[in-house]
C-alpha positions in Angstrom: 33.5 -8.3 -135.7 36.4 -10.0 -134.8 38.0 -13.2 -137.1 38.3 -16.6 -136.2 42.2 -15.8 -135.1 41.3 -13.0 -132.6 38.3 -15.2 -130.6 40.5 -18.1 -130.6 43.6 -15.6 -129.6 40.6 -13.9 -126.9 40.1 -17.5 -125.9 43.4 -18.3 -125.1 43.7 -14.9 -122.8 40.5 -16.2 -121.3 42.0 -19.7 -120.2 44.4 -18.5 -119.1 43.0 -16.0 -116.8 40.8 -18.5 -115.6 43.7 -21.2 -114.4 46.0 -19.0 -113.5 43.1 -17.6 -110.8 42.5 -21.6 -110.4 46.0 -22.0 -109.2 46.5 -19.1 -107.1 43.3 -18.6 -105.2 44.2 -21.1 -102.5 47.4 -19.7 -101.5 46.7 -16.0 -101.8 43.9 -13.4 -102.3 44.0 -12.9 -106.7 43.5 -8.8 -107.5 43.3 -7.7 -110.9 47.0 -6.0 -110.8 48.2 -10.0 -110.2 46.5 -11.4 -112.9 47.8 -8.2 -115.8 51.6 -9.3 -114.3 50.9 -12.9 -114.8 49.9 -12.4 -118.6 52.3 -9.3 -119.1 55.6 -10.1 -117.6 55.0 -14.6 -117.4 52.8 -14.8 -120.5 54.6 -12.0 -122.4 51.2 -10.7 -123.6 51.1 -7.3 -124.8 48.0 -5.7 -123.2 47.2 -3.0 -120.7 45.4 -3.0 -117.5 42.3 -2.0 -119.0 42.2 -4.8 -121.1 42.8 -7.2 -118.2 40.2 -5.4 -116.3 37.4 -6.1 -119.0 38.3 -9.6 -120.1 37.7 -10.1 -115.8 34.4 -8.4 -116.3 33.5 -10.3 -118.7 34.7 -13.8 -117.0 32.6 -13.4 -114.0 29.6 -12.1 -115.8 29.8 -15.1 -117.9 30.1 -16.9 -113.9 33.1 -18.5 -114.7 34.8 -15.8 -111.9 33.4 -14.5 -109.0 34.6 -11.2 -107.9 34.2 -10.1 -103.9 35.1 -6.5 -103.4 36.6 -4.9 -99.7 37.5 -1.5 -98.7 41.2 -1.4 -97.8 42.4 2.1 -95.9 44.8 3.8 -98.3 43.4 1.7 -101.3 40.2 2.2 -101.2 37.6 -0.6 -103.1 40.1 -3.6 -103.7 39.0 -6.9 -106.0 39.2 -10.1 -105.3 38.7 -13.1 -107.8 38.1 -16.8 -107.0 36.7 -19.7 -109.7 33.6 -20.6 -109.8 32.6 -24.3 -110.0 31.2 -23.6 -113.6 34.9 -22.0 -114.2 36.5 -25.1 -112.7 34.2 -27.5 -115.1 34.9 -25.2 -118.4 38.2 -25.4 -117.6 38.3 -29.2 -116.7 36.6 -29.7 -120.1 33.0 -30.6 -118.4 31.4 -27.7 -119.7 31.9 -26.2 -123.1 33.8 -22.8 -123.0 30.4 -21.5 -124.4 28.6 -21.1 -120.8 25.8 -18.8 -120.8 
């Protein structure tokens, strides 16, 4: 179980996430590998990839992300992430951060 300071901390990586996708999505495809070097080397967060991947998981399944996936030759499956319009009214304070 996590303490009040971790989900509030867990929030904050959340929010950010979510704008940062916000702000980006208009001028250039988002892809996971983005989004870890926004919070990483910007946000000087200390997590890994495969914490970025599941806190993106977890966004769109709580539809506040979508996630559209292509094949790119030499990469394989690549991600894409845009913001929903429930992510754009949680984030513009319309909807609580508690969607569901």
């Amino acid at each position: 179980m996590m303490t009040p300071a971790q989900i509030a901390a867990q929030r904050e990586i959340d929010e950010e996430i979510v704008s940062y996708i916000r702000e980006m999505q208009e001028s250039a495809p988002v892809r996971p590998e983005s989004v870890a070097a926004f919070l990483i080397q910007i946000r000087r967060r200390k997590l890994m990839m495969s914490q970025v991947a599941d806190r993106l998981a977890y966004l769109v399944s709580r539809g506040l992300l979508a996630v559209k996936q292509e094949w790119s030759a030499g990469e394989g499956n690549v991600l894409y992430y845009t913001v929903t319009a429930d992510g754009r009214d949680v984030l513009d304070g319309v909807k609580p951060w508690a969607v569901g």
